[in-house]
Residue frames relative to the residue before (quaternion, step in Angstrom):
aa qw qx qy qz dx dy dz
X 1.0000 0.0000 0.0000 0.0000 0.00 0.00 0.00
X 0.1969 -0.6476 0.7321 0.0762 4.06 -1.04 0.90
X 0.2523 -0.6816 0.6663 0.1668 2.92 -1.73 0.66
X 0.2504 -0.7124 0.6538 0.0488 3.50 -0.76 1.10
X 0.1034 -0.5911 0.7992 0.0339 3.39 -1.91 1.33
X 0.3590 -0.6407 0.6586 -0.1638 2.58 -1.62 1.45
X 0.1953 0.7311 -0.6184 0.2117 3.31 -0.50 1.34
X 0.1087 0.7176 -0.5769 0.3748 3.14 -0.06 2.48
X 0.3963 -0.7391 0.5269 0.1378 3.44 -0.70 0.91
X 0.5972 0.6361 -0.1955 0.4477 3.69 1.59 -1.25
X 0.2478 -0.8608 0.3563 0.2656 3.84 1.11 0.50
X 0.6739 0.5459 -0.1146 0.4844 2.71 1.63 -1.59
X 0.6676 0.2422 -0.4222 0.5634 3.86 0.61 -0.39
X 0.3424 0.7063 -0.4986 0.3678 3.77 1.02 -0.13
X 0.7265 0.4305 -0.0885 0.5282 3.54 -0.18 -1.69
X 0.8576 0.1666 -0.4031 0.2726 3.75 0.52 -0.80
X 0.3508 0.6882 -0.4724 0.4245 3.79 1.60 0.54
X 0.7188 0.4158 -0.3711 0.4155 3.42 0.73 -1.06
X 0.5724 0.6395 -0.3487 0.3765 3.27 0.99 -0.79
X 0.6889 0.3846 -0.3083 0.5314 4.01 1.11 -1.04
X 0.5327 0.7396 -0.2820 0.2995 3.67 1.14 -0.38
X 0.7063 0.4945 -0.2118 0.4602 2.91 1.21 -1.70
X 0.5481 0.7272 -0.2514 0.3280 2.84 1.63 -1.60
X 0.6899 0.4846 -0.2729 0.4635 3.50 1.35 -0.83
X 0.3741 -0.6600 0.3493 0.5500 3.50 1.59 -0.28
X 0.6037 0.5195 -0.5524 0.2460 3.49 -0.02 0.50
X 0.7106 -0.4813 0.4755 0.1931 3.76 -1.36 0.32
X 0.1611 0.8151 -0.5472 0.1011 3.98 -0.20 1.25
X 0.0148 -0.6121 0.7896 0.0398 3.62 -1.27 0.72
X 0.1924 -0.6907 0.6962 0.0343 2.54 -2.44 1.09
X 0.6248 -0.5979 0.3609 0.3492 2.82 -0.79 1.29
X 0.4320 -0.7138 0.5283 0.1572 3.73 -1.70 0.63
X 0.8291 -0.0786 0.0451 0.5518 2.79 0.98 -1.50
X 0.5260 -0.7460 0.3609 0.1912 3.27 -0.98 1.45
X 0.5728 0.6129 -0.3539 0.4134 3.33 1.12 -0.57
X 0.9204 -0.0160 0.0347 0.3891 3.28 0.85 -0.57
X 0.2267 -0.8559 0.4632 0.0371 3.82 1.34 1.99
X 0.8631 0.3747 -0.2674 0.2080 3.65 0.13 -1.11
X 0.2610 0.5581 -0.5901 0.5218 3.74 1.18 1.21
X 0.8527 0.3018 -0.2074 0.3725 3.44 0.23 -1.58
X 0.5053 0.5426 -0.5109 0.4351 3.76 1.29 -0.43
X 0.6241 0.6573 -0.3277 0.2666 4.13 0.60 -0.91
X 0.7302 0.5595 -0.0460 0.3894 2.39 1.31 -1.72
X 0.6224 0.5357 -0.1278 0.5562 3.49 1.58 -0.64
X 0.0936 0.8217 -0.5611 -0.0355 3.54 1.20 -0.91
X 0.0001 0.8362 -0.5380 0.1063 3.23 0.11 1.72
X 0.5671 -0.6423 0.4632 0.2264 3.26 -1.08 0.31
X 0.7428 0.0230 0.0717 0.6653 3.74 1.71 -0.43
X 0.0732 -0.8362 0.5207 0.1558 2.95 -1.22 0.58
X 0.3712 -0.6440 0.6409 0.1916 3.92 -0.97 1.10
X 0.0131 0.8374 -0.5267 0.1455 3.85 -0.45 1.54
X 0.4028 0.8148 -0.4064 -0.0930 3.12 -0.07 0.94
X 0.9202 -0.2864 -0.0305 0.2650 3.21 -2.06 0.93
X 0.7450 0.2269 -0.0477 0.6255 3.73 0.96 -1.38
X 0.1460 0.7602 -0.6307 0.0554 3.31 -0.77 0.89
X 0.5532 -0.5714 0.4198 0.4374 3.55 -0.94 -0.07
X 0.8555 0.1291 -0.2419 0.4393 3.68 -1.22 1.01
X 0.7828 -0.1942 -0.0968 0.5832 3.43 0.89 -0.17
X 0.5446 -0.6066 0.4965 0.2981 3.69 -1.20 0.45
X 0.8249 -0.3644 0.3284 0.2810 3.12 -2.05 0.75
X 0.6854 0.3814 -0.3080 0.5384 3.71 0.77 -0.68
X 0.5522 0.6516 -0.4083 0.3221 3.25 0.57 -0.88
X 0.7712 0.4714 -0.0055 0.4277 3.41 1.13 -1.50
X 0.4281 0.7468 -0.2062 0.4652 2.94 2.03 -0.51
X 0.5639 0.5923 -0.0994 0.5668 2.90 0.83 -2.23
X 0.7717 0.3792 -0.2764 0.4293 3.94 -0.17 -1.12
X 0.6875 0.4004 -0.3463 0.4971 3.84 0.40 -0.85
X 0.6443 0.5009 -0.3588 0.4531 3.61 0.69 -0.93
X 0.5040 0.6380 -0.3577 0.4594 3.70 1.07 -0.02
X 0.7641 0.2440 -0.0107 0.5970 3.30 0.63 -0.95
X 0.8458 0.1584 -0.0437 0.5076 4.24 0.64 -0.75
X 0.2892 -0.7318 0.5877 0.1885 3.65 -0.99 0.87
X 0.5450 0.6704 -0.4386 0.2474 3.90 1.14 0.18
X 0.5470 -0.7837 0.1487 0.2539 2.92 -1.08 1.04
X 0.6980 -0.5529 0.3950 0.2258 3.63 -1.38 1.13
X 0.4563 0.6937 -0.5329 -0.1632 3.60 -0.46 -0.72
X 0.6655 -0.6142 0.3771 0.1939 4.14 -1.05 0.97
X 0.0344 0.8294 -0.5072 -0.2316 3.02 -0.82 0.25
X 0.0117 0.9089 -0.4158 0.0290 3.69 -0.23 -0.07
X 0.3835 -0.6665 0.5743 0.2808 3.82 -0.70 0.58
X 0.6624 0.4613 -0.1570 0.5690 3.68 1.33 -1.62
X 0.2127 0.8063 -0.5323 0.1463 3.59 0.31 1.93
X 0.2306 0.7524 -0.5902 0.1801 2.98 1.04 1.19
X 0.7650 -0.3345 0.2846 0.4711 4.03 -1.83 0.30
X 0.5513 0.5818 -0.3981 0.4461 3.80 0.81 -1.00
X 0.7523 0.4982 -0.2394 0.3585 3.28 -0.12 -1.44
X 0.8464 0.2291 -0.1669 0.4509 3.33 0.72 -1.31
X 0.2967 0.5973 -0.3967 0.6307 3.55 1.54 0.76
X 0.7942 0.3506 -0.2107 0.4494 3.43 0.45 -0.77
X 0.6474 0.5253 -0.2236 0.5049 3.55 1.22 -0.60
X 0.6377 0.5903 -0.2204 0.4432 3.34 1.31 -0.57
X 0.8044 0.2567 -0.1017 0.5260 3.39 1.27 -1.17
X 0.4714 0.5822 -0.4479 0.4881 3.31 1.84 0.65
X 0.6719 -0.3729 0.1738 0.6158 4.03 1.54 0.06
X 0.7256 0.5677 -0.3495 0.1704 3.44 0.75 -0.72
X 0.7316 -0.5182 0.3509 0.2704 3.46 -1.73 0.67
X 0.7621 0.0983 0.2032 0.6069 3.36 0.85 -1.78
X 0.1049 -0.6820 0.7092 0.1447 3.55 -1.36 -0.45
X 0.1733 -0.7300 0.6579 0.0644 3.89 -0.93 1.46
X 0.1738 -0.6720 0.6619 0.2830 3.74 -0.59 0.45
X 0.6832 -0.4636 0.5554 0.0993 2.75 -2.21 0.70
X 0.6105 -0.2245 -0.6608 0.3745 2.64 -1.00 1.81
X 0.4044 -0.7953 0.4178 0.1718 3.06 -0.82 1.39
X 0.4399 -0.7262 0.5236 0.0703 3.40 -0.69 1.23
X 0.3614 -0.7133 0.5598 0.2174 4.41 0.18 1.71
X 0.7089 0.4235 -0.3645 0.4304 3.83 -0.11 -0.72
X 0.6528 0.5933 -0.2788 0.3797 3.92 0.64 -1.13
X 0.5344 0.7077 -0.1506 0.4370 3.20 1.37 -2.27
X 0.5937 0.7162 -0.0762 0.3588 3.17 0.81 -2.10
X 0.8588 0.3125 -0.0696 0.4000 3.29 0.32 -1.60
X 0.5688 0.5320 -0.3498 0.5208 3.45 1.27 -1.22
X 0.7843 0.4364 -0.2618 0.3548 3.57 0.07 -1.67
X 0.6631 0.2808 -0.4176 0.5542 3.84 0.75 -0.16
X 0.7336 0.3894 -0.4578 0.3171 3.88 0.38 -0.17
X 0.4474 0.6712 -0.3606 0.4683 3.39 1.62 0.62
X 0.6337 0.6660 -0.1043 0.3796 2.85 1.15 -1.38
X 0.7807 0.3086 -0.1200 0.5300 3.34 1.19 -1.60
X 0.5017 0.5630 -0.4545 0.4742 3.70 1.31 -0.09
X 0.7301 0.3126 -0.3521 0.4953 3.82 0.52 -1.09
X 0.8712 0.3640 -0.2165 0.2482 3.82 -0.01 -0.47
X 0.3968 0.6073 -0.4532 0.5180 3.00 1.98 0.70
X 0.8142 0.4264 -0.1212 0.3748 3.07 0.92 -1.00
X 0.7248 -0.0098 0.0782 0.6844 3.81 1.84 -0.55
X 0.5389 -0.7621 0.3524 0.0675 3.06 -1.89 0.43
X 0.5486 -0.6590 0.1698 0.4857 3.33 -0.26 -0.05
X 0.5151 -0.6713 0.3819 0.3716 3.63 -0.83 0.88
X 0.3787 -0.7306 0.5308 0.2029 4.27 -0.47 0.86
X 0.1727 -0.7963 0.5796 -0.0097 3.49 -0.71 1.17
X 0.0797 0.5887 -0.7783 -0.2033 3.70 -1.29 -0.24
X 0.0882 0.7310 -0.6531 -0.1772 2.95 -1.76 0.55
X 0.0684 0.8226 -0.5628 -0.0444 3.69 -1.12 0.45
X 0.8980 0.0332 -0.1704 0.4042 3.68 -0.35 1.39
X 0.7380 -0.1692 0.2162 0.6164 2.77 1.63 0.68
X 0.6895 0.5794 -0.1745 0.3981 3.49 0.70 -1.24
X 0.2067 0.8199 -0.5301 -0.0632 3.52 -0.09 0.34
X 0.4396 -0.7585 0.4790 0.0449 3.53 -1.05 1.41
X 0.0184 0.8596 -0.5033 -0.0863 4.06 0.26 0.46
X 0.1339 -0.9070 0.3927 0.0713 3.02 -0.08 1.71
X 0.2437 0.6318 -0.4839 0.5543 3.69 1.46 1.03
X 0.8981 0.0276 0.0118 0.4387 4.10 0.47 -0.76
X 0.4660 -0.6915 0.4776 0.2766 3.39 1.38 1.12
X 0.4596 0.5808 -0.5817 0.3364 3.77 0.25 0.99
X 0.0587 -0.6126 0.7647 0.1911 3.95 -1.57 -0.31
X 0.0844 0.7492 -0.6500 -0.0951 2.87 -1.22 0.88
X 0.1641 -0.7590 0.6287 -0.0423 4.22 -1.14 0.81
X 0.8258 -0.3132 0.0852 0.4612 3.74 -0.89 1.63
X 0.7283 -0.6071 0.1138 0.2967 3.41 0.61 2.27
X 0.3862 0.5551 -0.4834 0.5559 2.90 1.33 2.11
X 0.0899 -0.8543 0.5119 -0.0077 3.56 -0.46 1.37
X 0.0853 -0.7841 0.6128 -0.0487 3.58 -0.36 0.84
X 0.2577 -0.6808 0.6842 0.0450 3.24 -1.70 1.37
X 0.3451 -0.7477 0.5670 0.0191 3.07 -1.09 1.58
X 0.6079 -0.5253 0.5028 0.3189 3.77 -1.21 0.29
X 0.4478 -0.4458 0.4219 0.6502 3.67 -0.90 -0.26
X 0.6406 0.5672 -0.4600 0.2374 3.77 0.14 -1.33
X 0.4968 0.8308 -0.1632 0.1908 2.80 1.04 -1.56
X 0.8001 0.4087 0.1182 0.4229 2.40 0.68 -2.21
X 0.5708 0.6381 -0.2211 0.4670 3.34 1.62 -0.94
X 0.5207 0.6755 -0.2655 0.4495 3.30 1.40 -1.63
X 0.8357 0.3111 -0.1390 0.4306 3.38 -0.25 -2.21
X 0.7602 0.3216 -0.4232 0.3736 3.80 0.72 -0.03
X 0.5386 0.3764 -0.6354 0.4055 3.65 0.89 0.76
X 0.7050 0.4091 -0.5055 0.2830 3.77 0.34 -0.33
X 0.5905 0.5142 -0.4824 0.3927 3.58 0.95 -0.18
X 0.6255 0.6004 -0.3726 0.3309 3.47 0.89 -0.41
X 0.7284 0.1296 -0.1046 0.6646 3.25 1.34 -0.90
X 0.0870 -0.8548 0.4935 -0.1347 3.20 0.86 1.88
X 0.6625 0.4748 -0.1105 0.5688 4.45 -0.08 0.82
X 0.7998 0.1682 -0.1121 0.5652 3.46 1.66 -0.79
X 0.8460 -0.3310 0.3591 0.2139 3.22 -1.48 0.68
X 0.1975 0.8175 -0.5367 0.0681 4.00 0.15 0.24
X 0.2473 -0.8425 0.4418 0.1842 3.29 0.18 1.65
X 0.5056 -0.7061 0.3469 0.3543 3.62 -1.20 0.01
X 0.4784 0.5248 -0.4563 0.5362 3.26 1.05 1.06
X 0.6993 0.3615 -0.4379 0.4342 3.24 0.65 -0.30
X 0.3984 0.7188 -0.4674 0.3257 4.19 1.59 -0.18
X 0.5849 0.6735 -0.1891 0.4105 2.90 1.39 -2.88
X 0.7739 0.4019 -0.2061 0.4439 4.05 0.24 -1.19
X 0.6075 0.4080 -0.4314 0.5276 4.01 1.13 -0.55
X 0.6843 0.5047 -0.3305 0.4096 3.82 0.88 -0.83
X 0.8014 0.2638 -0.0155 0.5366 3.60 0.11 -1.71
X 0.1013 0.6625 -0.7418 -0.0233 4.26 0.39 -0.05
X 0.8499 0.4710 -0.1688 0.1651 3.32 0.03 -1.44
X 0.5808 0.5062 -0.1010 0.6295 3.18 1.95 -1.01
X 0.6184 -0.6838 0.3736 0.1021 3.65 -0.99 1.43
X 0.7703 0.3843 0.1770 0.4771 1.56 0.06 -3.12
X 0.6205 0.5772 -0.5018 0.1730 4.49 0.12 0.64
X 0.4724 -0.8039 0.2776 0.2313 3.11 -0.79 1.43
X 0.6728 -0.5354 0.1751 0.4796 3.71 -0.70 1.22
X 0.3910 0.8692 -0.1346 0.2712 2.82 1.45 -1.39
X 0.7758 0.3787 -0.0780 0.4987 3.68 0.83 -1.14
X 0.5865 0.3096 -0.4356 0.6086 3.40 1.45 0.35
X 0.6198 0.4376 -0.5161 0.3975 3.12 0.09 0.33
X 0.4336 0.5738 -0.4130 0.5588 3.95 1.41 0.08
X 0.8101 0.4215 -0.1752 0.3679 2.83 -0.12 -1.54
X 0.6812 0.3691 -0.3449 0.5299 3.76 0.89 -0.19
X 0.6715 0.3273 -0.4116 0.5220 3.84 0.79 -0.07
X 0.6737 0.4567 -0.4996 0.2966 3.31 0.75 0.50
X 0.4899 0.6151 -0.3554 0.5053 3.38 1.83 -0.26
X 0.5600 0.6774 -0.3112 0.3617 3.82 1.17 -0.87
X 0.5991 0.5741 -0.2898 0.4769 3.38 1.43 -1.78
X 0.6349 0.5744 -0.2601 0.4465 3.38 0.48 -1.72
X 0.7948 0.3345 -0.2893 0.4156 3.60 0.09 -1.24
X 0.4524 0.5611 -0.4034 0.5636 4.23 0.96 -0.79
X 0.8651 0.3089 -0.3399 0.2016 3.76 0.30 -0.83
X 0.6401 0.5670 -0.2486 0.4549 3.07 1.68 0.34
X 0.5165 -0.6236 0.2656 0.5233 3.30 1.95 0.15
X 0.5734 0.4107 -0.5945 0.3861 3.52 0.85 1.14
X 0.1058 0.7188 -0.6859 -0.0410 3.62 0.19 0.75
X 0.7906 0.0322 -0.3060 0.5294 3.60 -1.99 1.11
X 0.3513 0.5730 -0.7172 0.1842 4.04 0.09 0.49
X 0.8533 0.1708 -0.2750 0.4089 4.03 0.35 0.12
X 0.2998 -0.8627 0.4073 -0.0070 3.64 -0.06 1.79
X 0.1071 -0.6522 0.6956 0.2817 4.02 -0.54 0.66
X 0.1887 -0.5206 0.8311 0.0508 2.65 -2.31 0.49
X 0.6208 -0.7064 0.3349 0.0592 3.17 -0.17 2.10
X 0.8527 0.0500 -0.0553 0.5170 3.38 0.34 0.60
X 0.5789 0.6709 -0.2181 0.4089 3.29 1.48 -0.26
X 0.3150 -0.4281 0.5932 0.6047 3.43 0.79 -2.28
X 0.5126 -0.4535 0.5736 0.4501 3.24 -2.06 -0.69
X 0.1021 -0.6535 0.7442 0.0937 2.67 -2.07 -0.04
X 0.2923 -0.6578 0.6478 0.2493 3.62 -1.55 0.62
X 0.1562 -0.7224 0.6562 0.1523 3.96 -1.09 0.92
């Protein structure tokens, strides 16, 4: 079974894709809100995405451009306007395929499972955290936040994916000292407390200033 995202303004041809989809046994969400896919794309960790062109507040590339930030999986357009432009344009904006409009169940059918069996015969799916926006790819130690991508150290990197993980809670600073140094005795406490104001600088300089909070005696946490 694949899990297919669906980003379709048209409820009604919406509801009837998912409907031939499921039918194929596989697993579809449609997007809610348009203003703002990449909470619910994370959250879904789909396996494809169904993208089409005109949407309210921002367009199909627009969103393109964002997942392809964070995921190599594959894209495929939709669009009534299937002229050569369009799909020329959709193609060199990340995408896989292009389905014209009125969409045709048998066509749909073919592309999306010969997509399907080309990317996942051959690789998996890239792992993501996301929390405010922020999304963390934990395949290439990167964060990236409103089409700013930032490369993180290992520590770095080690740091921001236990507090996103236990994103809401407390993460004391012994339990940081033991994800970083298990192996190493003799490091002074001292160096997490570096090593998080240097992840802070980095993160403030992409527009997440305070996105990791101490609690004075406690550790840090991300709310």
């Amino acid at each position: 079974m694949y899990k297919i995202f669906m980003v379709e303004d048209d409820f009604a041809l919406a509801e009837e894709m998912k409907k031939q989809i499921t039918s194929w046994g596989n697993d579809v969400y449609i997007v809610n809100d348009f203003q703002n896919i990449m909470p619910e794309f994370v959250a879904f960790n789909p396996d494809l995405v169904l993208l089409d062109i005109m949407l309210p507040f921002f367009n199909g590339y627009h969103w393109c451009k964002q997942i392809r930030e964070v995921s190599a999986i594959p894209i495929v357009f939709l669009s009534s306007a299937a002229d050569n432009m369009n799909i020329v344009m959709a193609m060199n904006m990340g995408g896989d395929d292009f389905i014209a409009k009125p969409v045709d169940s048998m066509v749909m059918n073919a592309k999306l499972h010969a997509i399907l069996r080309r990317t996942y015969d051959l690789t998996g799916k890239v792992p993501v955290l996301e929390h405010k926006g922020a999304i963390l790819n934990l395949s290439d130690g990167t964060i990236s936040y409103n089409d700013k991508k930032l490369e993180l150290t290992k520590n770095e990197f080690k740091i921001l994916q236990m507090l996103m993980e236990n994103k809401g809670k407390i993460v004391s600073r012994d339990t940081l000292m033991t994800k970083l140094w298990q192996d190493d005795c003799y490091v002074e406490e001292n160096t997490l407390t570096v090593n998080v104001t240097r992840l802070r600088k980095k993160l403030d300089g992409i527009g997440l200033k305070d996105y990791i909070l101490t609690r004075v005696g406690s550790g840090y946490i991300v709310e």
